[in-house]
Residue frames as qw, qx, qy, qz and C-alpha x, y, z in Angstrom:
[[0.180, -0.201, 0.851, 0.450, 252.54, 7.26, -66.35],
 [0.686, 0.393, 0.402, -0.462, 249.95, 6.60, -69.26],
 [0.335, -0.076, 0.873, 0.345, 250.28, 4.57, -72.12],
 [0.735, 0.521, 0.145, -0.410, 247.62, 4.00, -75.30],
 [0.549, -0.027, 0.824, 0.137, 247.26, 0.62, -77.17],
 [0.695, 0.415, -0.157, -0.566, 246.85, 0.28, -80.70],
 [0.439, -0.263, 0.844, 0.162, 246.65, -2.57, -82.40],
 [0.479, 0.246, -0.253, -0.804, 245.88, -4.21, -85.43],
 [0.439, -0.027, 0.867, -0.233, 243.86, -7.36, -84.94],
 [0.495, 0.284, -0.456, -0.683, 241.66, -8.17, -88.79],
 [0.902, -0.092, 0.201, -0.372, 239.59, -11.10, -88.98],
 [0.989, 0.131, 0.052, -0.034, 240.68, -14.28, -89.30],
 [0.650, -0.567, 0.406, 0.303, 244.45, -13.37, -86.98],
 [0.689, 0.712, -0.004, 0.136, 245.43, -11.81, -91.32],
 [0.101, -0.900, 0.381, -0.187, 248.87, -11.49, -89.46],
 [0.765, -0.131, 0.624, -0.090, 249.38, -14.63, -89.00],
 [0.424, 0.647, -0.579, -0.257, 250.35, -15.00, -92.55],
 [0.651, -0.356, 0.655, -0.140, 249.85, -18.76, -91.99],
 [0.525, 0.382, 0.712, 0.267, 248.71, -19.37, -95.18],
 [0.432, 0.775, 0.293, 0.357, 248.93, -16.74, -98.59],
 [0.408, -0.642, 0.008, 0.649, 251.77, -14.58, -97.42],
 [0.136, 0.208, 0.372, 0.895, 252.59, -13.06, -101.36],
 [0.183, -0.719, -0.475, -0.473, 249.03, -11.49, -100.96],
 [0.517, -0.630, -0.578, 0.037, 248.64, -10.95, -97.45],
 [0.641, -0.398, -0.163, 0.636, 251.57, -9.82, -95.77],
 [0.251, 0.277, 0.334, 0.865, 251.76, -6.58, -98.63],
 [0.393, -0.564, -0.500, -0.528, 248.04, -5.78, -97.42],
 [0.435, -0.856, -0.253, 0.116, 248.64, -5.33, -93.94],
 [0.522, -0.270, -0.004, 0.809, 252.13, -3.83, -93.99],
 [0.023, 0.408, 0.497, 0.766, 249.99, -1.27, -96.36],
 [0.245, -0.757, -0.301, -0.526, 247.52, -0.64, -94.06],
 [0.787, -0.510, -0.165, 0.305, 249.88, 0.01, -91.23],
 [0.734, -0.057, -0.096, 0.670, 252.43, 1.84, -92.56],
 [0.196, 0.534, 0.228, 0.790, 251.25, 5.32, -93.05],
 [0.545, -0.804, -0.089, -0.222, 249.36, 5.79, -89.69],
 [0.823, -0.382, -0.037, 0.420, 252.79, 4.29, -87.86],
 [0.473, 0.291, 0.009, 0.832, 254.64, 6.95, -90.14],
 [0.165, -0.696, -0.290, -0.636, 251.80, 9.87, -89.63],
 [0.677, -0.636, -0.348, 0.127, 252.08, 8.71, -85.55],
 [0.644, -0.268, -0.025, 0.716, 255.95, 9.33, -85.33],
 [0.168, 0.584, 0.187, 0.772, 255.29, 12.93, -87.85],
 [0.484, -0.731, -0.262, -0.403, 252.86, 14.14, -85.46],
 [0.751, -0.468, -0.246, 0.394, 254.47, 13.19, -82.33],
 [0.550, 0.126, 0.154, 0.811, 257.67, 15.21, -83.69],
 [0.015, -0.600, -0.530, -0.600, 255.34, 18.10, -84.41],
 [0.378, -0.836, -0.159, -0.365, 254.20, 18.53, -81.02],
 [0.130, -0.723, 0.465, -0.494, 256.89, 18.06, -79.32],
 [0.773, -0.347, 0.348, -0.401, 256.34, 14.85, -77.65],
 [0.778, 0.453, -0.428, -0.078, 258.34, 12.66, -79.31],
 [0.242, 0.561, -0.659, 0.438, 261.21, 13.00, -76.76],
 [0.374, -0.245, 0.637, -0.628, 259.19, 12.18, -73.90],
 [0.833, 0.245, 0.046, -0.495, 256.99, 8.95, -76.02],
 [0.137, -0.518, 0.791, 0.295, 257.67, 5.44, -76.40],
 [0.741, 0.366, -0.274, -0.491, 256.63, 4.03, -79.49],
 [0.506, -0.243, 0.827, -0.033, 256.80, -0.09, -79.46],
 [0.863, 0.231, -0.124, -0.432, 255.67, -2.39, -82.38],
 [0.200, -0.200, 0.953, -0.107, 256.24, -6.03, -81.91],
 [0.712, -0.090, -0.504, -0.482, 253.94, -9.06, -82.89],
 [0.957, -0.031, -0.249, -0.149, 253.64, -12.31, -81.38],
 [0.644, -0.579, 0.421, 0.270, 257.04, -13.73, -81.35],
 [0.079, -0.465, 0.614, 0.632, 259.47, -14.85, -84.14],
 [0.585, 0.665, -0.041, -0.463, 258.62, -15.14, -87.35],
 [0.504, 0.011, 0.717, 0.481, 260.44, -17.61, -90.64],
 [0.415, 0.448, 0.030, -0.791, 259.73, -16.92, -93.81],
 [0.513, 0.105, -0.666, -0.530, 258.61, -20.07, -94.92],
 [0.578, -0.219, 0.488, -0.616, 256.36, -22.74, -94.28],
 [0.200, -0.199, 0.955, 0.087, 255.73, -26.40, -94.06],
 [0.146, 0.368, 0.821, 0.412, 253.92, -27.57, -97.21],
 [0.273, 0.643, 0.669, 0.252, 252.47, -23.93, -97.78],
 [0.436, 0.636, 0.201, 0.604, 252.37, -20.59, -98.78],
 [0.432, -0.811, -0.337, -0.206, 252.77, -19.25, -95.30],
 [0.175, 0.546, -0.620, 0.535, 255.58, -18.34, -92.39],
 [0.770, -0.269, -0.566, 0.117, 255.72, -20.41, -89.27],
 [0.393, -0.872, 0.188, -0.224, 256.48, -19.29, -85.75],
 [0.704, 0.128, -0.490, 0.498, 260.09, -19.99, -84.30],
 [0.515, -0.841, -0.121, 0.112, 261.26, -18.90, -80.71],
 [0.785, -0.032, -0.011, 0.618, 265.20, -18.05, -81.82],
 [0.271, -0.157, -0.058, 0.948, 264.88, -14.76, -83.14],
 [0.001, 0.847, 0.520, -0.110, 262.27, -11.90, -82.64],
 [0.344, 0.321, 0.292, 0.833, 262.23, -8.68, -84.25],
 [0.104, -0.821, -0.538, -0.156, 260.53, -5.85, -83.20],
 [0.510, 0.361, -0.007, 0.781, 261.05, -2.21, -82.85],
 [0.277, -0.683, -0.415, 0.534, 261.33, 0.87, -80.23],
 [0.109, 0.932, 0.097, 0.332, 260.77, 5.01, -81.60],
 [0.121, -0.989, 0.064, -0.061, 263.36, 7.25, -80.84],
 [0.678, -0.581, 0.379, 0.245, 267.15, 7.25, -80.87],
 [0.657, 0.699, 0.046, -0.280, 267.65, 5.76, -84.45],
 [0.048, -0.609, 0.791, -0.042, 269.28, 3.10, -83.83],
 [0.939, -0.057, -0.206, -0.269, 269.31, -0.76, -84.21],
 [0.241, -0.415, 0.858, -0.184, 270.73, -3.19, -81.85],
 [0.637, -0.163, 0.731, -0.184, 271.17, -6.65, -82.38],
 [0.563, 0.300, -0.180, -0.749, 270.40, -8.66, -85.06],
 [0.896, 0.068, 0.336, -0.284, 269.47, -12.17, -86.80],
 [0.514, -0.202, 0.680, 0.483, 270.88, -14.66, -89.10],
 [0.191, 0.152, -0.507, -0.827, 270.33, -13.83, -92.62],
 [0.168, -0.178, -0.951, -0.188, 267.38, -16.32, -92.32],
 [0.442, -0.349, 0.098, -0.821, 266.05, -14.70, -89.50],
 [0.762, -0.442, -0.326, -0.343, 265.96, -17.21, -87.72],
 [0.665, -0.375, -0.424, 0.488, 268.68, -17.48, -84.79],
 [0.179, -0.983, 0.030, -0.040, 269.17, -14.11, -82.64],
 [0.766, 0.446, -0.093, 0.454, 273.30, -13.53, -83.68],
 [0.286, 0.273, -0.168, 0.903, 274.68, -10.31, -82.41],
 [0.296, -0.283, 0.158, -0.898, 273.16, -8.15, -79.26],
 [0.446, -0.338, -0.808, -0.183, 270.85, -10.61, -78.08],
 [0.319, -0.169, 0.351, -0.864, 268.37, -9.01, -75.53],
 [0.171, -0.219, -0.934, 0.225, 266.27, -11.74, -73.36],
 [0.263, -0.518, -0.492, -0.648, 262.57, -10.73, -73.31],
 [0.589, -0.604, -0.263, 0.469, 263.47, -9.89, -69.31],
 [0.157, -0.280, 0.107, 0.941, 265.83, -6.88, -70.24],
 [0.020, 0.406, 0.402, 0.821, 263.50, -5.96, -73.28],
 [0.247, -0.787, -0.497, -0.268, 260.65, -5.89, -70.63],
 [0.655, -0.503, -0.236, 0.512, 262.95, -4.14, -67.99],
 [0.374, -0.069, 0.284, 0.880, 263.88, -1.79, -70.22],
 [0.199, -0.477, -0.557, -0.651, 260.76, -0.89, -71.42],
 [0.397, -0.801, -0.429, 0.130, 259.74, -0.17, -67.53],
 [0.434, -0.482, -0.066, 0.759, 262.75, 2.10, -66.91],
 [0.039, 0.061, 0.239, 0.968, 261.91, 4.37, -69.66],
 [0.367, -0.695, -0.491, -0.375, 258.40, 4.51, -68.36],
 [0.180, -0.678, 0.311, -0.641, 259.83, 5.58, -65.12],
 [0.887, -0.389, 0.048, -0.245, 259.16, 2.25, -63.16],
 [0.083, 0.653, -0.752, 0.043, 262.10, 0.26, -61.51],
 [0.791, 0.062, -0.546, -0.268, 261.40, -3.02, -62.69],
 [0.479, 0.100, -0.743, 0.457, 263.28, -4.72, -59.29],
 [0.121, -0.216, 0.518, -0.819, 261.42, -2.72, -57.00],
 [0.693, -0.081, -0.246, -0.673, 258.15, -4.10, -58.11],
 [0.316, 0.229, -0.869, 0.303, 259.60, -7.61, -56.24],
 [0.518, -0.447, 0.415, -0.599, 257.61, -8.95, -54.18],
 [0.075, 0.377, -0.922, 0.046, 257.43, -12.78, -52.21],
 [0.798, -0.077, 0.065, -0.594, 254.98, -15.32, -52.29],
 [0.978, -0.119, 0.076, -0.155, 255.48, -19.04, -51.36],
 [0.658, -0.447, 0.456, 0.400, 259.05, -18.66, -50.75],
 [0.530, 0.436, 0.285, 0.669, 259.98, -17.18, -54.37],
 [0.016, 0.435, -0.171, -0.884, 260.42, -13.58, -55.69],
 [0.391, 0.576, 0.577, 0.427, 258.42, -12.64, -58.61],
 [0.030, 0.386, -0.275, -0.880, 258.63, -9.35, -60.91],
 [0.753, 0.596, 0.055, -0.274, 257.17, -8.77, -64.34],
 [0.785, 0.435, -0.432, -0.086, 260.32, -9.87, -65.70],
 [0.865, -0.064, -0.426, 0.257, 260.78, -12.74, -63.51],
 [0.652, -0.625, 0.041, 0.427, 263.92, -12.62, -61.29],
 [0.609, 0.037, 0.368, 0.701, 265.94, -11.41, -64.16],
 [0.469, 0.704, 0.392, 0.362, 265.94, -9.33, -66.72],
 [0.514, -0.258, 0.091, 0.813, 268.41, -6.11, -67.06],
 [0.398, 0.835, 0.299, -0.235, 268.00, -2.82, -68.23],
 [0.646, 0.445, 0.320, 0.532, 269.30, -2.45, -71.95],
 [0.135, -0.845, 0.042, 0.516, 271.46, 0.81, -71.15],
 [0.524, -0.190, 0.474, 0.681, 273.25, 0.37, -74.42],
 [0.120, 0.518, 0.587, 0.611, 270.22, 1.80, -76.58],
 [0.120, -0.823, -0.552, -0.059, 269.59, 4.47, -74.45],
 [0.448, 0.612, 0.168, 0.629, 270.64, 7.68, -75.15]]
């Protein structure tokens, strides 16, 4: 299994969009979107698409407004974020974006899921310390067989 991290991380956490979001938010989704398209071309290209899994996620959830200024706030209801290949979308928010509505997928299955298409069975990985279980996702978490193809 091997893996490679990108990420974009600009001074002063410009994702965060805590404060000037008409300016900001245009400017990084700009410098982000062509390499994220050019990744998924390429991939295609060589063939590797089928066998590659492409994540992009932030933080956590997102609003799109903020309290007394020009910014978005963090909420914990609903979280967006997206997996390459299949071309499909499960689940989604309220028009607000801000409660998780329809498909909801606990950040246990998303990580469970995200081991089983790496090849890893997310239960075996179990192991006991001071009279618990622990995993990476916890006791729980389920693999999301409905988005996989």
């Amino acid at each position: 299994m091997r893996f490679v991290q990108l990420f974009d991380a600009p001074q002063n956490n410009a994702w965060d969009h805590h404060r000037n979001i008409a300016d900001g938010l245009p400017k990084r989704c700009a410098a982000v979107d062509q390499p994220i398209a050019a990744l998924l071309v390429d991939l295609k290209a060589r063939g590797l698409f089928e066998d590659t899994l492409v994540l992009w996620g932030g933080e956590f959830g997102r609003i799109p407004t903020a309290e007394g200024g020009d910014g978005r706030e963090h909420h914990p209801f609903g979280f967006t974020m997206w997996l390459a290949g299949g071309g499909m979308v499960h689940g989604a928010t309220d028009e607000f974006g801000w409660w998780a509505v329809e498909d909801k997928v606990h950040v246990h299955d998303l990580h469970a899921t995200i081991l089983h298409l790496m090849g890893v069975d997310h239960e075996r990985l179990t192991y006991r310390y001071g009279g618990r279980d622990f995993r990476l996702t916890d006791v729980y978490g389920r693999v999301v067989r409905e988005i996989i193809a």
